[in-house]
N, C-alpha and C positions, 0 to 999 in steps of 0.2 A: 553581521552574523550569518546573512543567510549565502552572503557569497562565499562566507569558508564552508558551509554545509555542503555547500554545490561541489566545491575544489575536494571535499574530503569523499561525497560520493563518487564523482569521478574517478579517483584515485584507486579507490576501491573496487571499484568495475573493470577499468583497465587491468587491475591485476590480475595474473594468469592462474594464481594459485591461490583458492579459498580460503581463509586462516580457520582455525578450529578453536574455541574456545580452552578454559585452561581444564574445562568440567567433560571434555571430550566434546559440547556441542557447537553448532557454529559460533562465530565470534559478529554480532549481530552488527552487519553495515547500516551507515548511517542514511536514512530514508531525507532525500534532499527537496522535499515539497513546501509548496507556497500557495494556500489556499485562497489567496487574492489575485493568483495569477489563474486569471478565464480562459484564457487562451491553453494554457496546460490542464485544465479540468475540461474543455469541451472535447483534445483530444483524449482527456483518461475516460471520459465518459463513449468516444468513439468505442476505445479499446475495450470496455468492459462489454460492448451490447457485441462488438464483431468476436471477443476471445471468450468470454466467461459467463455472458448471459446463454448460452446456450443450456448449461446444468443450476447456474446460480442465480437466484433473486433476488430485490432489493424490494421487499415488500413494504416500505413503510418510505418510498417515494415514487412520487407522481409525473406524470411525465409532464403535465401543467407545469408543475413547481420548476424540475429539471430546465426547462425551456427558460424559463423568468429568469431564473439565479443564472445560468449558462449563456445568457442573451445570443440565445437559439431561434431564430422566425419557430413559430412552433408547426408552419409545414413542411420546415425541413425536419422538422423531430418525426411528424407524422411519415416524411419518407423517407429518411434514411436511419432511424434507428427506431421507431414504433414496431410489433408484432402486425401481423395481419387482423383486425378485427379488435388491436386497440381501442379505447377510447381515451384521448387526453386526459382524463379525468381518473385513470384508472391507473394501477402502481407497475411497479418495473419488476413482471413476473414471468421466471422464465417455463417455458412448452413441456418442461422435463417434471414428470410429477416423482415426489417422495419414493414411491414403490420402485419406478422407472431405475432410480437412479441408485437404490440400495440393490436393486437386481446386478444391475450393472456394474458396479463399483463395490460393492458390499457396506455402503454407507450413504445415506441421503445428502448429496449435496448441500451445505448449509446455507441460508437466507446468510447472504453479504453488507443489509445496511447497517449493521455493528460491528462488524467485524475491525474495524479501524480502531474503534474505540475500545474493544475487549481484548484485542491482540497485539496494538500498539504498530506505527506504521513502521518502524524500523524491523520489526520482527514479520511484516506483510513483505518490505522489499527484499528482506533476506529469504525470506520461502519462495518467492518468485526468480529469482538471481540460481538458486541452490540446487535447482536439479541436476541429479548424474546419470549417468549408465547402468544399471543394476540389473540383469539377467535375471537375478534370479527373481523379481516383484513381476507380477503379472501384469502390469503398465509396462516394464521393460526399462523403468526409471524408476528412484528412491528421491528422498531430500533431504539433505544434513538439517535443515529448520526442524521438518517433522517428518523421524526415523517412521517407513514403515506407512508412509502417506497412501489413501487410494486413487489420490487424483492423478491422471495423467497428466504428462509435459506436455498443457496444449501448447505453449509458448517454443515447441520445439524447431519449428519451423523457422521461425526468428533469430530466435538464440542458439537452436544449434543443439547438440546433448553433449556435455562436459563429462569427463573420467575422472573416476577418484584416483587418489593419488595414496601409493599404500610406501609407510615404510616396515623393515622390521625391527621388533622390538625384542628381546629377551627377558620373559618373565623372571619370576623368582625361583621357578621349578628348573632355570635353564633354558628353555625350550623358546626355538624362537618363534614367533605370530608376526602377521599382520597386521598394522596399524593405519587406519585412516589420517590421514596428515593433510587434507584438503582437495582441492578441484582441481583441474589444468583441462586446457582447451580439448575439445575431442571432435566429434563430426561437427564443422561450421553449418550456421544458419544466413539469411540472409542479410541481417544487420548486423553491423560489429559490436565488439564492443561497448563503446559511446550512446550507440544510437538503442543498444537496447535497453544501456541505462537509463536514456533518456523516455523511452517507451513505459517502461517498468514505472520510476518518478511520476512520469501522469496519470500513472492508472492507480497508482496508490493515493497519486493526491486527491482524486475522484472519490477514493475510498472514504479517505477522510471527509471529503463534504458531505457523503452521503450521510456519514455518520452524524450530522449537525448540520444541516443546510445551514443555518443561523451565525453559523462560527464567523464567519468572513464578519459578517454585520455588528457579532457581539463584538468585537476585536476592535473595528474602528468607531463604535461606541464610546469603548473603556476607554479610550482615548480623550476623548470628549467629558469623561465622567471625571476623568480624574485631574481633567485642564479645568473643569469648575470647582471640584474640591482644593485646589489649589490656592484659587480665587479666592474660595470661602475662607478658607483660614486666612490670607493674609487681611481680610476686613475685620473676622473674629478676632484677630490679632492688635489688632488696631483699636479695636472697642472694647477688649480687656485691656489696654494702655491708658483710654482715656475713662476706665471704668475707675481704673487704681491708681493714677498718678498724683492723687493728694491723698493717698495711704503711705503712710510713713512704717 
């Protein structure tokens, strides 16, 4: 299952032109994350402290914890992704205060440790993948995820700023308009394609840990839980056979 998630994200990255849902919004790509893969959450966790921690937080993890669960030496935590005047001990908050950032943006940056879980990571990789060109937004980019977004395309650099793609339509009054019909390639970034899918994928799957540090553990639990209840019945099974077998 998780290799057709991989083949279908891919597919969808590759593609040149964004599809649009049937309600006019995007048509939401499928987020290809695997929250047992360390190695893909040490670089989402890279990508979050060099792309996003700049305005966003993750108030409710620690950088103790991050190090443990990431098996991160926690003095590489301390030097390549801790704040100046961290303490281990103290949560992943970023330098931009509230006020800062509503000045700036005209909206407060939001705390990111739920965001996986209240937004869904499919709908996380689709807003990340989705920005385009739009002149007229004061970032000088829009996002089919969320019409009318304040944050800028920090990710522009990488990915590059994609153009919408307009067709026209003919209302009922006659009159033709302009239609949004998707993405297509516009000024390149430095990674293609591929590689920014594959960037996007770790940084959401990061997402998702944050939002449940425990998920990896409850998961290969259940596992565990449900090879003994297995067990169980086949014995409870067996002791109501030899409870009833001279009940006629």
């Amino acid at each position: 299952m998780r290799t057709k998630n991989k083949i279908a994200a891919l597919v969808l990255a590759l593609l040149p032109v964004a599809a649009l849902g049937a309600g006019g919004g995007p048509a939401l790509a499928k987020a290809s994350t695997d929250i047992h893969n360390t190695a893909s959450l040490q670089r989402g966790a890279r990508n979050f402290v060099n792309y996003c921690m700049g305005c966003h937080s993750a108030k409710y993890v620690r950088w103790n914890r991050l190090a443990a669960d990431l098996q991160i030496p926690m003095e590489e935590v301390a030097k390549s992704f801790m704040p100046p005047g961290a303490s281990e001990h103290s949560t992943m908050m970023s330098a931009m205060s509230a006020t800062d950032g509503k000045v700036w943006f005209g909206n407060a940056p939001p705390d990111l440790s739920m965001i996986a879980r209240s937004r869904g990571l499919d709908y996380l990789y689709t807003f990340m993948t989705s920005f385009y060109e739009d002149p007229s937004r004061p970032t000088g980019t829009n996002n089919l995820a969320l019409p009318g977004a304040a944050m800028p395309h920090v990710l522009a650099g990488l990915q590059g700023v994609q153009k919408a793609k307009f067709e026209t339509v003919t209302g009922p009054d006659g009159k033709p308009t302009q239609h949004m019909v998707g993405l297509e390639p516009g000024t390149p970034g430095t990674m293609d394609a591929k590689q920014y899918a594959e960037f996007v994928n770790d940084t959401v799957n990061f997402l998702d840990y944050i939002g449940e540090p425990v998920k990896a553990k409850r998961e290969n639990l259940g596992v565990w839980v449900i090879m003994f209840l297995l067990l169980l019945w086949v014995f409870t099974y067996l002791l109501k056979k030899e409870y009833w077998k001279d009940v006629k």
